[in-house]
C-alpha positions as CSV (number, residue, x, y, z in Angstrom):
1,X,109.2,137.4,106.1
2,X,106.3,137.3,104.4
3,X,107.5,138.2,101.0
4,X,109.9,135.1,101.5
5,X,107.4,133.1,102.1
6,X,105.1,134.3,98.7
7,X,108.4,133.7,97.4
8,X,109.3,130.3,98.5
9,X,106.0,128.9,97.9
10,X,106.1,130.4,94.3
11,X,109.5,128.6,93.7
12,X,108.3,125.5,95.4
13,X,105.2,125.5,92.8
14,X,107.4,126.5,89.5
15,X,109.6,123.4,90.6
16,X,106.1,120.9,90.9
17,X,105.2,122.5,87.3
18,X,108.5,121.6,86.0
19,X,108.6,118.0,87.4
20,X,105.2,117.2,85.9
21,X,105.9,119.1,82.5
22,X,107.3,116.3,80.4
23,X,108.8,118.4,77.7
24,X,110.8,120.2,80.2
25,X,111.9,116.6,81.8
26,X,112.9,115.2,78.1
27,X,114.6,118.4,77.2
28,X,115.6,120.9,79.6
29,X,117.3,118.4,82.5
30,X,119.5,115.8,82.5
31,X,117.2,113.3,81.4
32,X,117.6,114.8,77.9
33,X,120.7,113.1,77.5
34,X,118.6,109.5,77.8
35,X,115.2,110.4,76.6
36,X,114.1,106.4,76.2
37,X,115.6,104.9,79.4
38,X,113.5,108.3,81.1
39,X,110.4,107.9,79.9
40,X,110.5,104.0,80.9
41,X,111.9,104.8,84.0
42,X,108.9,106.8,84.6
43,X,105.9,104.8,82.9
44,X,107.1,101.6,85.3
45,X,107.4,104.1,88.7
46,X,104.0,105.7,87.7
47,X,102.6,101.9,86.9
48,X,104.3,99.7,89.1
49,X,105.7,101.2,92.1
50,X,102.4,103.2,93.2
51,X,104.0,106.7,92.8
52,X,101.0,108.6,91.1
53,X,102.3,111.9,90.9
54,X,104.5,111.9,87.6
55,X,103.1,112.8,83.6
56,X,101.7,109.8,82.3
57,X,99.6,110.6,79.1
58,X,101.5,113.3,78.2
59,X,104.9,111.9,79.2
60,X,104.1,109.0,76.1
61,X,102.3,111.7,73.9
62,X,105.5,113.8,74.2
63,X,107.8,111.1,73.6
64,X,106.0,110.2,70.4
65,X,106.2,114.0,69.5
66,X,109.9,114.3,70.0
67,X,110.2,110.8,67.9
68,X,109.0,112.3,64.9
69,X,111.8,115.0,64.9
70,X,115.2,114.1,63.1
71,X,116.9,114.2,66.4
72,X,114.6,112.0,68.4
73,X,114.3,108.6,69.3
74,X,113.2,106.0,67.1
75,X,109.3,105.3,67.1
76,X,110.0,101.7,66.6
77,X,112.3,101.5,69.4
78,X,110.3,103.3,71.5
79,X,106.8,101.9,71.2
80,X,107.3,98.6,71.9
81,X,109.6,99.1,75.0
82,X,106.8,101.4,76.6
83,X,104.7,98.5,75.8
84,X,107.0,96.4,77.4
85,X,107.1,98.6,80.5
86,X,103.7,99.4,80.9
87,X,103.0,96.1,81.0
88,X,105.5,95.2,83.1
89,X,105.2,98.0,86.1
90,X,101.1,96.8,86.1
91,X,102.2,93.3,86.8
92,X,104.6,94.5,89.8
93,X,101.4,96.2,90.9
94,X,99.0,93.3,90.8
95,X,101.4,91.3,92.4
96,X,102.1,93.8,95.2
97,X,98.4,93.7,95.8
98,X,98.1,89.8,95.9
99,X,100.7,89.8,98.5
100,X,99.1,92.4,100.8
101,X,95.6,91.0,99.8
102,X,95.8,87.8,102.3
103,X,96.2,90.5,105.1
104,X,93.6,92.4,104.3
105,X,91.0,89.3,104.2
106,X,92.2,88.4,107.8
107,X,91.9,92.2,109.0
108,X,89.5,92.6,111.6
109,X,86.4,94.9,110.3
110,X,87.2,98.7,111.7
111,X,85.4,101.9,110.9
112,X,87.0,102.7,108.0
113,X,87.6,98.9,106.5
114,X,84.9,96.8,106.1
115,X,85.7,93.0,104.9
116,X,82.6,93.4,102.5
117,X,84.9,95.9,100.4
118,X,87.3,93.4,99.5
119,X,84.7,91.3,98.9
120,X,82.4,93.2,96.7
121,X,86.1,94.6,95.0
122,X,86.5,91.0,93.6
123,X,83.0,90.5,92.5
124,X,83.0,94.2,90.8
125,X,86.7,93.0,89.1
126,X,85.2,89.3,88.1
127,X,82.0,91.2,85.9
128,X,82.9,94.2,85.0
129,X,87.0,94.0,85.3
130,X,88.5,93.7,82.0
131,X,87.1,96.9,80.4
132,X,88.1,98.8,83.7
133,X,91.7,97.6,83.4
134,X,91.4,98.5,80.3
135,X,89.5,101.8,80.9
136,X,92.0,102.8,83.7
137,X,94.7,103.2,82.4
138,X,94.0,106.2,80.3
139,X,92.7,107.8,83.9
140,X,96.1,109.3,86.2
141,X,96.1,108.6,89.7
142,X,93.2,105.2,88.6
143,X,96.1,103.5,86.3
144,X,98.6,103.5,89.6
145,X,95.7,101.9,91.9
146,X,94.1,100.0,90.0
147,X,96.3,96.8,89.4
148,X,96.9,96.4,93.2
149,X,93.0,96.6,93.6
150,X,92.9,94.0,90.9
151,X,95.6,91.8,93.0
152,X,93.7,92.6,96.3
153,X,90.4,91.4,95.3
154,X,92.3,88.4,94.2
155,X,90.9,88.3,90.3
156,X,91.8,85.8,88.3
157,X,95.5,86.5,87.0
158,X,94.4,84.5,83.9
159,X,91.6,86.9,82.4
160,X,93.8,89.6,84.1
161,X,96.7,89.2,82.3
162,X,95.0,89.2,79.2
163,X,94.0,92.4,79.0
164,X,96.5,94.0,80.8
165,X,98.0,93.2,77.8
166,X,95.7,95.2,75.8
167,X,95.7,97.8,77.9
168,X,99.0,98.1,77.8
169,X,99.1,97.9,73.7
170,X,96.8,100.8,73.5
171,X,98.0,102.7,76.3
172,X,101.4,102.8,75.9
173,X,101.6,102.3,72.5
174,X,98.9,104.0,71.1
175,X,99.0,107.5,72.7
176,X,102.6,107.0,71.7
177,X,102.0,106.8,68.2
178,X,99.3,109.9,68.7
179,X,102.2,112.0,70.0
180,X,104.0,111.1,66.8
181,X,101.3,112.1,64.0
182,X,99.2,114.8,66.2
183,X,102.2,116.3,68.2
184,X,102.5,119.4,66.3
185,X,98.8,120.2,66.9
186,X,98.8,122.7,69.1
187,X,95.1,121.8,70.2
188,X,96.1,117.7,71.0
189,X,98.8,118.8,72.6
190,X,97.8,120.9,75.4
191,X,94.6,119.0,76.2
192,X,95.5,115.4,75.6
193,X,95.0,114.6,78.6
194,X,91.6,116.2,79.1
195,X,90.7,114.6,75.5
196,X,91.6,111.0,77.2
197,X,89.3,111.8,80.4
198,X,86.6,112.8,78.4
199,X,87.3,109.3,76.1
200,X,87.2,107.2,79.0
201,X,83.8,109.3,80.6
202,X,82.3,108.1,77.6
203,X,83.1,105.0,78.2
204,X,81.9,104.7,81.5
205,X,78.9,106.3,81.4
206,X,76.5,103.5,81.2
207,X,77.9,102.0,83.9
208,X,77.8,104.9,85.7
209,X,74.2,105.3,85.2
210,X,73.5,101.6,86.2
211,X,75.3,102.6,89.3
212,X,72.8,105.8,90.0
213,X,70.0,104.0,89.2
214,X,70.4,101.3,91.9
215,X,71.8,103.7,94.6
216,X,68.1,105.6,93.9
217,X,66.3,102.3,94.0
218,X,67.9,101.6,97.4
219,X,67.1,104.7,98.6
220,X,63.2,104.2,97.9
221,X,63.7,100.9,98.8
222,X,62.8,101.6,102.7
223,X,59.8,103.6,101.6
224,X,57.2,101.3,100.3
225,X,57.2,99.2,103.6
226,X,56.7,102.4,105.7
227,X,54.1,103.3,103.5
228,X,52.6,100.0,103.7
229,X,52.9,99.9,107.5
230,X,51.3,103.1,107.6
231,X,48.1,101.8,105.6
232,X,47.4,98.7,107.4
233,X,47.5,100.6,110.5
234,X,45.1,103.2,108.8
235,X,42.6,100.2,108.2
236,X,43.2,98.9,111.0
237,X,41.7,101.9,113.2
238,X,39.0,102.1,110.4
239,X,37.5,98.6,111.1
């Protein structure tokens, strides 16, 4: 019994590899057989219909690889229709998000929601929202959520829109076009998306250490009355 179940969870995890391996999606099953209509089939589930869990980065990296083969898809069909797609499957999100964010607003505060979150969500998308939509989508699991957050908070669709657009032009079509010119380096190809975390790290890190610096500051902040307390009442006994 216990050999079938090493066995089964084995099989169980070679399946989970296979479904998130995009070269053996694109070539191996039947998807093969419509290697465009996959891959947008994919990007706009992964994008628009809050299924995390599929190859994002490397499912557009591949696709540009296998477009530079004879027998491949054309790069100039592909790239703008990923475009297209990506763009379109963050829109479906954002809009999800708006529907669902009137809801939240009239929750009632509970211990794990807290109407300030919604709140501070909007003020964080309203400052510093366009380079994290940006940002995002180059992160998995972040690119999925973070349209509906963007709907939820309620940010202006306007100054949304417009660089969801971008985002979309140099997510989808850019690490497309990568795929295309670096896909026969070995390197690229088995850490692309390591190589776009680290990218978007970069990125972030200022803002991450504005972040720490206030969450220290806050911290202290409690302090210097105590401390002041504590020498008044020192005088005080002095005198």
């Amino acid at each position: 019994m216990t050999l079938l179940a090493v066995s089964d969870a084995v099989t169980s995890n070679l399946a989970l590899t296979q479904l998130l391996d995009p070269l053996y999606l694109l070539e191996q099953t039947w998807l093969s057989k419509a290697v465009i209509p996959a891959i947008l089939a994919i990007v706009f589930i992964e994008t628009g219909l809050l299924f995390p869990l599929l190859p994002g980065d490397s499912l557009l990296f591949t696709g540009g690889m296998l477009a530079a083969r004879e027998t491949g898809p054309e790069i100039w069909v592909l790239v703008p229709l990923v475009i297209i797609t990506a763009f379109a499957g963050d829109q479906c999100a954002y809009w999800i998000g708006r529907k669902i964010g009137p809801a939240i607003f009239k929750k009632e505060d509970s211990r794990f929601f807290k109407k300030h979150y919604v709140t501070e969500t909007h003020e964080f998308f309203e400052k510093h929202g366009p380079k994290t939509i940006i940002l995002a989508r180059f992160v998995p699991i972040v690119r999925t959520f973070m349209p509906v957050l963007a709907g939820v908070s309620q940010m202006s669709y306007r100054k949304y829109v417009a660089f969801d657009i971008v985002g979309a032009v140099l997510w989808g079509g850019g690490v497309t076009i990568i795929g295309y010119f670096l896909g026969n380096v070995p390197f690229i190809r088995d850490h692309v998306e390591a190589i776009f975390l680290l990218i978007v790290f970069v990125s972030i890190l200022p803002a991450i250490i504005t972040v720490g610096k206030k969450v220290l500051e806050r911290r202290n902040a409690p302090a210097a009355p105590a401390q002041s307390g504590e020498l008044a009442a020192s005088t005080n006994e002095t005198h």
